[in-house]
C-alpha positions as CSV (number, residue, x, y, z in Angstrom):
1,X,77.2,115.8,77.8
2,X,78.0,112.9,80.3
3,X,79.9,114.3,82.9
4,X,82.3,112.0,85.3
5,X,84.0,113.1,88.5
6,X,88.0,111.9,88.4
7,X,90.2,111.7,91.5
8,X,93.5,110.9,89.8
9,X,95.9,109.0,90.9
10,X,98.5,112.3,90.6
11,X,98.9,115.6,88.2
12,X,101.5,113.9,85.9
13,X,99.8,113.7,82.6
14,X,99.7,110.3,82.1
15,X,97.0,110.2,84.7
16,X,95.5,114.2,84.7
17,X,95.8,115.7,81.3
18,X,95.7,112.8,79.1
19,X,92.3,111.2,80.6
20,X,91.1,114.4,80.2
21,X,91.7,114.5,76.7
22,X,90.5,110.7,76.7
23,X,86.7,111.8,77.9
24,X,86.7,114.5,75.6
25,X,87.4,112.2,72.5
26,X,84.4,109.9,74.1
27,X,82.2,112.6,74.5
28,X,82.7,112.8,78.3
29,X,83.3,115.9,80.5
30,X,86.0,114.8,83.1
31,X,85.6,116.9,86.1
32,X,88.8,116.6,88.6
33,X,89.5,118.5,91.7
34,X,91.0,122.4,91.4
35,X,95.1,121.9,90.5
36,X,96.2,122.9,93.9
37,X,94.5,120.1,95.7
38,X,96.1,117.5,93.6
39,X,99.3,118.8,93.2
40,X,102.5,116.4,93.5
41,X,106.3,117.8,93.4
42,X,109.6,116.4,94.1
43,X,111.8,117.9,96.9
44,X,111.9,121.8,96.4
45,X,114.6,122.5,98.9
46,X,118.1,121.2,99.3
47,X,121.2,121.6,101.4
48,X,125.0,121.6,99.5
49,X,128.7,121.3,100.8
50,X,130.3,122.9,97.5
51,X,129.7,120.4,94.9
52,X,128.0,117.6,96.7
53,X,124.5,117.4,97.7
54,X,124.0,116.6,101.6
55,X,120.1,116.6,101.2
56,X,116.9,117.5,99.8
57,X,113.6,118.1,101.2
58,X,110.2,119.9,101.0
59,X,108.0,117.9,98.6
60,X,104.8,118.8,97.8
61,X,101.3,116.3,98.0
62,X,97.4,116.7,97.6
63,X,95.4,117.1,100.1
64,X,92.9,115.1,101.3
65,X,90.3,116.7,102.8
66,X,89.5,119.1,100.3
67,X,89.3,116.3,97.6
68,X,86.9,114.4,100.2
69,X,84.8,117.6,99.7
70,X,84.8,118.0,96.3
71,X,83.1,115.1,95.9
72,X,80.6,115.8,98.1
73,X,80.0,119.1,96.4
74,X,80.0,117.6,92.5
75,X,78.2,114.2,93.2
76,X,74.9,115.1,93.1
77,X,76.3,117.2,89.4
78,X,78.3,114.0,87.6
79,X,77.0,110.4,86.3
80,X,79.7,108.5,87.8
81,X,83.0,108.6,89.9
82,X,86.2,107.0,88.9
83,X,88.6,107.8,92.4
84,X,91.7,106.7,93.6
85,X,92.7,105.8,96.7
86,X,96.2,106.7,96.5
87,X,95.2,110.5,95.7
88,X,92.0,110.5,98.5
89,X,94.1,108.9,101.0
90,X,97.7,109.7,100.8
91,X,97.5,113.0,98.3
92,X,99.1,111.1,95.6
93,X,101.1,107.7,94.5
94,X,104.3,108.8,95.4
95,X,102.5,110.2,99.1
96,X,101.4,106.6,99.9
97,X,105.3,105.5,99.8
98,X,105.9,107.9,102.4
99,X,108.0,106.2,105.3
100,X,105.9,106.4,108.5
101,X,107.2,106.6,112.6
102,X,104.1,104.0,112.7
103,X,101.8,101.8,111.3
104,X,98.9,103.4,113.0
105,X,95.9,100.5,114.9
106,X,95.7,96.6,114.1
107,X,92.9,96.4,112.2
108,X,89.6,96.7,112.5
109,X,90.8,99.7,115.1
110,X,92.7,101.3,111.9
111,X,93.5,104.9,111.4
112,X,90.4,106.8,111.7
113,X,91.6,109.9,109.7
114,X,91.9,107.5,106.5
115,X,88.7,105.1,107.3
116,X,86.6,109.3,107.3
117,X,88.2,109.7,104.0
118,X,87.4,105.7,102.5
119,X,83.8,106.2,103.9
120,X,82.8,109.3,101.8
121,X,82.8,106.4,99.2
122,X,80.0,104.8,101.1
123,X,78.2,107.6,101.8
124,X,78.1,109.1,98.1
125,X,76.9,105.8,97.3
126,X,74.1,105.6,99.7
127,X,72.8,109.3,98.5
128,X,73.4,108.4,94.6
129,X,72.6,104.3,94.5
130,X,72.6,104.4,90.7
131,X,75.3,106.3,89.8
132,X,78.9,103.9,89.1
133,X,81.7,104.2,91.2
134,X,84.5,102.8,90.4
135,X,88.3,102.8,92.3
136,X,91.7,102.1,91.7
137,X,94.2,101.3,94.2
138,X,97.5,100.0,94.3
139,X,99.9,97.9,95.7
140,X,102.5,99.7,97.2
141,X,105.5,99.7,94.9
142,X,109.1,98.0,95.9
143,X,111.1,101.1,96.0
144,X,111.3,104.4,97.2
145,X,110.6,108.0,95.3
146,X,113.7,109.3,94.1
147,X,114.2,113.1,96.2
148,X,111.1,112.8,98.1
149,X,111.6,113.4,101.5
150,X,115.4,113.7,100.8
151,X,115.4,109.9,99.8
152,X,118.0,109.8,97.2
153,X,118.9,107.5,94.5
154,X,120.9,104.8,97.1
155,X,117.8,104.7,98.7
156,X,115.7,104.0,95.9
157,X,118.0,101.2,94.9
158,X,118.6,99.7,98.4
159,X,115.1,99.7,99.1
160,X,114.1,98.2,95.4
161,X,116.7,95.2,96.2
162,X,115.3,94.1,99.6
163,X,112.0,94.5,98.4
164,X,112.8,92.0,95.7
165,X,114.1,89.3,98.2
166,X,111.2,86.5,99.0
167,X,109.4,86.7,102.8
168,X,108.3,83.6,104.4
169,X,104.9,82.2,103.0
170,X,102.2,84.2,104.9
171,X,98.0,84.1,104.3
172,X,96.7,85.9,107.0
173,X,96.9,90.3,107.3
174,X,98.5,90.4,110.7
175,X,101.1,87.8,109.8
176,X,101.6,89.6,106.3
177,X,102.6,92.9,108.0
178,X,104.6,91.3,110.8
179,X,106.5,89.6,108.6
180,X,107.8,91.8,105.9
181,X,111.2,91.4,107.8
182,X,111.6,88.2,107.6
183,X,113.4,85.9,105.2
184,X,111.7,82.0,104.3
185,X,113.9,80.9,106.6
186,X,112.9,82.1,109.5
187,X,115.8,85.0,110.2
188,X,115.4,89.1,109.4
189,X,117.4,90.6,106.6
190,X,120.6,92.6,107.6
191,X,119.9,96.1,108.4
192,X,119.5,99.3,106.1
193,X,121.9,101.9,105.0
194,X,120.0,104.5,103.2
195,X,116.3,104.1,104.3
196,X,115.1,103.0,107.6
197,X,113.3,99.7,106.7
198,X,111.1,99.6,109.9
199,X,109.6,103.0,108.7
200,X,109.3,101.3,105.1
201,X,107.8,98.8,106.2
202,X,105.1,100.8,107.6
203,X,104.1,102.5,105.4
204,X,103.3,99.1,103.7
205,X,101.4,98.0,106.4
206,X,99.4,101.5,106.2
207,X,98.7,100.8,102.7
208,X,97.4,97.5,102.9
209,X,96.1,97.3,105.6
210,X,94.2,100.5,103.8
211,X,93.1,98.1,100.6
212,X,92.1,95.4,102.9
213,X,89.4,98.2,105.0
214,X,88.3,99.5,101.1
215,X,87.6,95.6,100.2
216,X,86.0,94.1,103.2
217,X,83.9,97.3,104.1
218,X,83.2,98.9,101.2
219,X,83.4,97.0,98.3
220,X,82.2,93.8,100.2
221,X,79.4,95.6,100.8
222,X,78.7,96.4,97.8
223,X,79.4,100.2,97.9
224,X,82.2,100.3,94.9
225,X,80.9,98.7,91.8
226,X,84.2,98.0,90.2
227,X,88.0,97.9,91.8
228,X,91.0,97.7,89.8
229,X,94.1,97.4,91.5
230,X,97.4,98.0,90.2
231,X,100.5,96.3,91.3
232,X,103.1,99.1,91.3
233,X,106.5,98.4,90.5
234,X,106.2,95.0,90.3
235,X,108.1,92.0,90.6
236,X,108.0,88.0,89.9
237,X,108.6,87.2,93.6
238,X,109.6,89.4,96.5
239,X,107.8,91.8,99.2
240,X,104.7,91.9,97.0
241,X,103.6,88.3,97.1
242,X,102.0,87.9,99.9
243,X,100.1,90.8,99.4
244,X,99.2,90.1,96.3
245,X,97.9,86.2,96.8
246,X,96.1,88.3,100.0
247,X,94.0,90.3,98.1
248,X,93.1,87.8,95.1
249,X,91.5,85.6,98.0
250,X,89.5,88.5,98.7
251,X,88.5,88.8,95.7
252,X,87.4,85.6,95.2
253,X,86.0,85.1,99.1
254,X,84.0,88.5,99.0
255,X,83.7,89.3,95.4
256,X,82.9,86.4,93.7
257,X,86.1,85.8,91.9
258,X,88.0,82.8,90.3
259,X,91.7,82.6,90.9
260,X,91.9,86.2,92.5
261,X,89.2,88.2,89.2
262,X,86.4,88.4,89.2
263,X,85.5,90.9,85.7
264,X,82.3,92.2,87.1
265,X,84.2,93.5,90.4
266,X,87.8,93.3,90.7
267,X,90.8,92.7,88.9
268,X,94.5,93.2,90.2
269,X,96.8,93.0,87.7
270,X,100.8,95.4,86.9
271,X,100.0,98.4,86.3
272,X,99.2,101.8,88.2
273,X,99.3,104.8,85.2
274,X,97.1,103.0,83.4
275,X,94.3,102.1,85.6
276,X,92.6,105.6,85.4
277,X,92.3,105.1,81.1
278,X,91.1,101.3,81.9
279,X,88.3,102.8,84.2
280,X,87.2,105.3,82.1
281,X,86.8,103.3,79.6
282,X,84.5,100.9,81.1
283,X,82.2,103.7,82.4
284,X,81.9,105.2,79.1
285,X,80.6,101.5,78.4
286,X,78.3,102.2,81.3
287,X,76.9,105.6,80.5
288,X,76.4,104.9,76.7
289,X,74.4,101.7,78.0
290,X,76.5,99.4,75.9
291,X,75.2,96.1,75.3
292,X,77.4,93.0,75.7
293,X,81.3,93.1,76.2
294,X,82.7,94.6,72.7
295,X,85.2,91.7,71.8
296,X,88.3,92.1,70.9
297,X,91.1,89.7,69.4
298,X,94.7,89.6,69.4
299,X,97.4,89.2,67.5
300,X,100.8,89.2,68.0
301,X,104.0,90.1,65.7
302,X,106.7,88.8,67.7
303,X,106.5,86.2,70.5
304,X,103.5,85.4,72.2
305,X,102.6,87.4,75.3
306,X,102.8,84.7,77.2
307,X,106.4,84.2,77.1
308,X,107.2,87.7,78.1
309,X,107.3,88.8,81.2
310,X,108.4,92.4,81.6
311,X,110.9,94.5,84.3
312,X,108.9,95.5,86.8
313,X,105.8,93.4,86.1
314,X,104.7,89.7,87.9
315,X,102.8,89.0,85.1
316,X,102.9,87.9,81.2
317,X,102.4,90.4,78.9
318,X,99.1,87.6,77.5
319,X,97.6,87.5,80.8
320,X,98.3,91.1,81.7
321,X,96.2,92.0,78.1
322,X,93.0,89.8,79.4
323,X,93.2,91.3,82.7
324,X,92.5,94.9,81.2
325,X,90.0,93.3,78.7
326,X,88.4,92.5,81.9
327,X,89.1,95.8,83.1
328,X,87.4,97.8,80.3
329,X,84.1,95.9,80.0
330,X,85.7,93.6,76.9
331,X,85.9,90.0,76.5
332,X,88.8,88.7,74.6
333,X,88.3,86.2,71.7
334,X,90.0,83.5,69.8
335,X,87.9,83.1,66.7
336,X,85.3,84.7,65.2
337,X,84.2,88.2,64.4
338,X,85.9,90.9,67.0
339,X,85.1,94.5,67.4
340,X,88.5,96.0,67.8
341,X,92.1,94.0,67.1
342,X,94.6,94.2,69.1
343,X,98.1,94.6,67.1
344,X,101.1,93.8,69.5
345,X,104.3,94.1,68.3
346,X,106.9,92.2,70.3
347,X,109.9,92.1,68.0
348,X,111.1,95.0,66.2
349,X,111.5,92.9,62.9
350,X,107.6,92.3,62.5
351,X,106.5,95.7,62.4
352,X,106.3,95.7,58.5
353,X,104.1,92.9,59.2
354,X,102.1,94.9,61.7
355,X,101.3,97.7,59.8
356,X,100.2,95.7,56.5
357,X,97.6,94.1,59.1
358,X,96.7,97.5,60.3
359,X,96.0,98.2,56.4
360,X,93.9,95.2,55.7
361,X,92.1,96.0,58.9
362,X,91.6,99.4,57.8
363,X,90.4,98.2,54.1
364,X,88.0,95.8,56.4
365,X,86.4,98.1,58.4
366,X,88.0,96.7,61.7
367,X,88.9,99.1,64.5
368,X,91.9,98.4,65.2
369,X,94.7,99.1,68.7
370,X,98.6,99.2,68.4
371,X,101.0,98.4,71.4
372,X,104.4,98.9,70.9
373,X,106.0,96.7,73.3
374,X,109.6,96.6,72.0
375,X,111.0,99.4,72.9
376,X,110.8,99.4,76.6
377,X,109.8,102.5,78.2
378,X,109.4,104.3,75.3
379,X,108.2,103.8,71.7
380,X,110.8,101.6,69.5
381,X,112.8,103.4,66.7
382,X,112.2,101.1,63.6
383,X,108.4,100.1,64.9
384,X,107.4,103.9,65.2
385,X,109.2,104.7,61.7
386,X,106.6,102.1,59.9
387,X,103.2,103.0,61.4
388,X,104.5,106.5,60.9
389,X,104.6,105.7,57.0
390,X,101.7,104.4,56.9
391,X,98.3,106.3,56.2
392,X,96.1,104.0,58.3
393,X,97.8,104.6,61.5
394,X,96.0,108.0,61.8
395,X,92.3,105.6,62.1
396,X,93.6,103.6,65.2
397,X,91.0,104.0,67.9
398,X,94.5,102.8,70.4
399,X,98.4,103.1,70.4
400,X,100.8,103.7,72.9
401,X,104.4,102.7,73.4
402,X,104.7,104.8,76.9
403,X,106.6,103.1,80.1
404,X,105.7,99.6,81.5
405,X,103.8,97.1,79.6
406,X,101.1,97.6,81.8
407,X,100.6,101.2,81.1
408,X,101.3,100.4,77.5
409,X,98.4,98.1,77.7
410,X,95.8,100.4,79.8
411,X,96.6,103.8,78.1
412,X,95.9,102.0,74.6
413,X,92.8,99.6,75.2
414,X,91.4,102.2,77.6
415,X,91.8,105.1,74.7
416,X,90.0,102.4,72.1
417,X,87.3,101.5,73.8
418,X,85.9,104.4,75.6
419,X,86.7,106.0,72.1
420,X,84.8,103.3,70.5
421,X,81.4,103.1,72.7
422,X,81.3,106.9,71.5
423,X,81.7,106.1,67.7
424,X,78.9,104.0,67.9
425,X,76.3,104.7,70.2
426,X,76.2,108.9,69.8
427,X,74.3,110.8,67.4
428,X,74.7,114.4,67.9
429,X,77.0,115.8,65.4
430,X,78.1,118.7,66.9
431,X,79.6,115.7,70.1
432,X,81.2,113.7,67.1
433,X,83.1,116.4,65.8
434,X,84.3,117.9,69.5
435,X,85.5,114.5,70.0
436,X,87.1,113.4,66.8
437,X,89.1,116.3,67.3
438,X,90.0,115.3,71.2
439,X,90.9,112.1,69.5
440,X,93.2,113.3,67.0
441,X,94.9,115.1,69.3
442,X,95.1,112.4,71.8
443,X,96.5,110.1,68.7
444,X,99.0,112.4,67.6
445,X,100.0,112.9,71.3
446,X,100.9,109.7,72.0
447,X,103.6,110.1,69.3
448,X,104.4,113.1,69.9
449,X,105.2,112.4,73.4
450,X,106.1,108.0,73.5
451,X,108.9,108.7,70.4
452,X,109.5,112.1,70.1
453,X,110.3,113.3,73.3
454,X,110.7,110.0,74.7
455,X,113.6,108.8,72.3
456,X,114.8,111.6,70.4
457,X,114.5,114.8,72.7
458,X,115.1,113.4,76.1
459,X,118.8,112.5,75.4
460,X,119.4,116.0,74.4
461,X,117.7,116.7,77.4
462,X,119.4,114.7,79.8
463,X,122.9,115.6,78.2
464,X,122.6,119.4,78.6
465,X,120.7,118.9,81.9
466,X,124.0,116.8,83.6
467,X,126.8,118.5,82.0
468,X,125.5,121.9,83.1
469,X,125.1,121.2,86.8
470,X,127.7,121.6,89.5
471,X,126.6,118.8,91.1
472,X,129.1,115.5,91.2
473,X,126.6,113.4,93.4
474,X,123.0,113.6,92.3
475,X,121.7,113.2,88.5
476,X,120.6,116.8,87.9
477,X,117.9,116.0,85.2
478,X,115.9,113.8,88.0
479,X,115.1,117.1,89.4
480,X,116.5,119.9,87.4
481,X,114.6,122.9,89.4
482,X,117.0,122.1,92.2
483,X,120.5,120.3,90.4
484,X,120.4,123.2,87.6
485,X,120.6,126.8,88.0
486,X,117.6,128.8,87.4
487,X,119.2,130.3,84.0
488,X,120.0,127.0,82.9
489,X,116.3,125.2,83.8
490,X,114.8,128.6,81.6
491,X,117.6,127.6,79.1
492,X,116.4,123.7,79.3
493,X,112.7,124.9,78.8
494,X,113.7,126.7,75.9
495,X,115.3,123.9,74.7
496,X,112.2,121.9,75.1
497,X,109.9,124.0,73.6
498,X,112.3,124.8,70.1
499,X,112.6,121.3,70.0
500,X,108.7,120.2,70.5
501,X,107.8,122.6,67.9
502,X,110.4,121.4,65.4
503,X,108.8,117.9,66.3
504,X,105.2,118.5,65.7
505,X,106.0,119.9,62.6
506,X,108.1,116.9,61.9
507,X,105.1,114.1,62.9
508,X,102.5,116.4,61.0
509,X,104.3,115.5,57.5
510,X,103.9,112.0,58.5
511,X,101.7,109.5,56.3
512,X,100.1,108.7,59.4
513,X,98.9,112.3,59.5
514,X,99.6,113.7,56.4
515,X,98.8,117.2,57.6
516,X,98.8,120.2,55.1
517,X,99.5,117.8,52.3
518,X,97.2,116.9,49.4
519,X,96.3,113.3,50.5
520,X,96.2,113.8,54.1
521,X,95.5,110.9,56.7
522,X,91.7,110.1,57.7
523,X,90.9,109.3,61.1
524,X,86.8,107.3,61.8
525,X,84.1,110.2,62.8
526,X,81.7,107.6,63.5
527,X,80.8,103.6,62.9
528,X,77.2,102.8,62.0
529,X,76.0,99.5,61.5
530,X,79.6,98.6,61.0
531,X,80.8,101.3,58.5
532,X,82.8,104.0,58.8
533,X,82.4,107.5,58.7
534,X,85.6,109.3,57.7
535,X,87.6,112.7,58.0
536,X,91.1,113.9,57.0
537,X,93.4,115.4,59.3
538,X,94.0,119.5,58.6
539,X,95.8,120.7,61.5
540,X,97.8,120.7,64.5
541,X,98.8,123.4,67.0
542,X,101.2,123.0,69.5
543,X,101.7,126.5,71.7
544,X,105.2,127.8,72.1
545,X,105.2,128.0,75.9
546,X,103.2,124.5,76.2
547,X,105.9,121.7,76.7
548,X,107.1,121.7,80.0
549,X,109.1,119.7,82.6
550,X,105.8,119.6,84.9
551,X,107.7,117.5,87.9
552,X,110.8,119.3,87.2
553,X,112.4,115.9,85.6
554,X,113.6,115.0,82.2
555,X,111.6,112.0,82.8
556,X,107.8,113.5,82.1
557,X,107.2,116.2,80.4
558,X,103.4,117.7,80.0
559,X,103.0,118.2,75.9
560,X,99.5,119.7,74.2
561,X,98.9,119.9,70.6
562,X,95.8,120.5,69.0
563,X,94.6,118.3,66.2
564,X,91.8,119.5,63.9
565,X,89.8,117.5,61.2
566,X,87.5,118.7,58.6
567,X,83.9,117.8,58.7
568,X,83.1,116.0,55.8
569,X,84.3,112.9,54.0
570,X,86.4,114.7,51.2
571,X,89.5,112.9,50.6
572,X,89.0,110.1,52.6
């Protein structure tokens, strides 16, 4: 079995358990650093004056230099790395936002703690010249972690405002990071409440200044043969410009690229949680020695992408779709014959319309991806009810309706088309089955999880989670470990879990699935020469004590059923 070594970007599941899964349904082992060494929490510890909470404190972040070791100690054992900065650097995403005393040296005399941890990149590369390596990175987001570092929600919303405001106009690194203060007209912005900007601000200039030393000296150099880099938190104009017009000339000065891309090395484009899916796709592209870019068209029910531009995102939904095209290995097409479709369904009043295209592309043989992007950070209502009723939904090689757009986007193309360099270039049966199963489960997951918990559950959730805290200051389901009293998070868990169950069982029944009835679903056990080899959906297990509230948060839970499909053809 191909084997890849994963630095994620954190332990949430959108970027641990879930890729995971996603190399499994592609017949890859993912092999990521022991659970302790990438662990991320929220504040653990907090301080109270009856019912008001004066502070929180004590979060917990990976660490470093055993992850720098680990890949020393697996490299020679994998066929390519996928490893993120955030995670090798900082011990996780929300660990780069920490605010910083200072900004460490002016570049090139930069931190030489981080620049020992960047250059295990190089040197991996030197002892394994063939094997991949790809990174993602991101742009440090606009505001700060909500109780990390006893940074509370004013914070997070001060911070997330200034952050918005434009700077002056800067090219230059030096300029960039001296300027972060200052307004287009010349003057600094009043001073902070809640956070102290200066140490904000450094942190940004730590984390640039980072991307810049991973671009000119190892990428440029040719040690990382693809970047993606995610714009976190996003936003149209603001603190992030700068930075980002900064790196696209990099891009295209050092990297060959046109108007900040280049698809052969970099691409920065929104996103963050979906970056690790996009990369893992495009190495199982790599190790299964695809030929060509699969193509892939799309089609939208709704408005066009390119008159959408999301919260929290720079760029049009269109543009953002061809950036992680780009990303996976794919080219997008117009015309023409396409290997995989992309169905994505901007307006809730189209999704009828959606799902009788997913059926003609099912009758057609076309693989086929659904986004949903109408319901915001979770799946939409009315959109999730129709693919739901339909039988076809259980072949898509893609779907998500989780968070951002951008996430949206990577989760699903990067789940289709490391799926689909599997369906057609492997052989061994005994792989096809392990993974069809991987990929039912990761199917069913996705609503499971992106409606389920994320629309119906999570109000229940939240509800209980608020009115049973003594707390008249904080919102207790953002960490409930600490806002909620240990009885009542066991209670919450409990809650969770009945629920979950009673919502697996619920999806199973579906048409989409059709599990345990006499015309179950199908979902595609392998493509040759363009025809489709098929198997009905059996069964799914979800384990009592699975779902839990892995960051202590109503916000993400970790959820693991287990799909299983029968071998053969019948019914199908």
């Amino acid at each position: 079995m191909k084997k890849v070594l994963y630095i994620p970007l954190d332990d949430r599941p959108a970027n641990l358990d879930d890729i995971i899964l996603q190399g499994k349904a592609a017949g890859i082992q993912v092999i990521v650093p022991p659970a302790g060494d990438i662990r991320n929490r929220l504040d653990s510890h907090m301080t109270t004056d009856e019912t008001l909470v004066t502070g929180t404190s004590g979060p917990t972040f990976g660490e470093p230099e055993p992850i720098r070791r680990f890949i020393f100690h697996h490299a020679s054992r994998v066929d390519g790395f996928i490893i993120s900065l955030d995670m090798l650097v900082y011990g996780g995403l929300i660990g780069s936002r920490r605010l910083r005393a200072t900004a460490e040296g002016t570049y090139p005399a930069y931190d030489t703690q981080t620049t020992e941890l960047l250059d295990v990149i190089r040197e991996v590369k030197q002892a394994y010249p063939y094997k991949p390596i790809y990174v993602l990175d991101t742009i440090m987001r606009l505001a700060s972690t909500v109780f990390v570092d006893g940074l509370a929600m004013p914070a997070y919303t001060e911070t997330r405002t200034l952050m918005q405001k434009p700077r002056k106009p800067e090219t230059e690194l030096l300029a960039i990071l001296n300027g972060y203060d200052i307004q287009p007209d010349g003057t600094n912005f009043p001073d902070t409440v809640y956070v102290d900007k200066e140490q904000y601000y450094n942190a940004k200039r730590h984390k640039l200044t980072m991307t810049y030393y991973m671009l000119d000296q190892l990428a440029r150099q040719g040690y990382i043969d693809f970047v993606a880099i995610g714009v976190d938190d996003a936003y149209i104009d603001g603190i992030q410009a700068n930075e980002i017009a900064f790196v696209e000339n990099w891009i295209n000065e050092w990297l060959g690229g046109t108007d900040g891309q280049n698809p052969e090395r970099a691409i920065i484009l929104p996103d963050a949680d979906g970056l690790g899916h996009s990369l893992l796709a495009r190495m199982a592209k790599k190790l299964y020695c695809v030929n060509g870019k699969p193509r892939f068209a799309i089609r939208y029910f709704g408005p066009d992408g390119r008159a959408i531009v999301n919260p929290y995102e720079y760029m049009d939904v269109h543009q953002n779709l061809l950036r992680h095209i780009d990303i996976v290995g794919g080219e997008a097409v117009n015309g023409g014959e396409s290997d995989m479709e992309i169905i994505a369904i901007t307006a809730v009043d189209q999704a009828v319309n959606a799902v009788s295209r997913e059926a003609e592309n099912a009758a057609n043989m076309q693989p086929t991806i659904v986004i949903d992007f109408t319901g915001g950070g979770a799946a939409n209502e009315a959109v999730t009810s129709a693919l739901l009723g339909s039988k076809y939904t259980g072949s898509l090689l893609g779907y998500s309706g989780w968070n951002t757009a951008g996430n949206k986007i990577g989760m699903a193309l990067g789940m289709a088309q490391s799926r689909y360099a599997c369906l057609t270039m492997e052989t061994h049966a005994a792989v096809l089955d392990t993974a069809m199963d991987a990929h039912g489960s990761l199917l069913f997951k996705r609503f499971l999880k992106d409606y389920y918990y994320k629309v119906v559950t999570i109000a229940e959730i939240r509800t209980e989670s608020r009115g049973r805290s003594p707390y008249t200051n904080v919102t207790a389901d953002q960490n409930m470990r600490l806002f909620n009293s240990a009885s009542d998070y066991e209670l919450l868990t409990a809650l969770l879990q009945g629920r979950m169950q009673t919502n697996t069982a619920t999806l199973a029944q579906q048409k989409a699935f059709g599990i345990s009835s006499a015309a179950p679903a199908c979902a595609i056990r392998q493509i040759r020469d363009g025809r489709w080899s098929l198997a009905p959906y059996t069964r799914v297990v979800l384990k009592r004590d699975n779902p839990k509230f892995i960051w202590d948060r109503a916000f993400e839970i970790t959820v693991e059923p287990v799909v299983s499909l029968r071998r053969m053809q019948a019914y199908c």
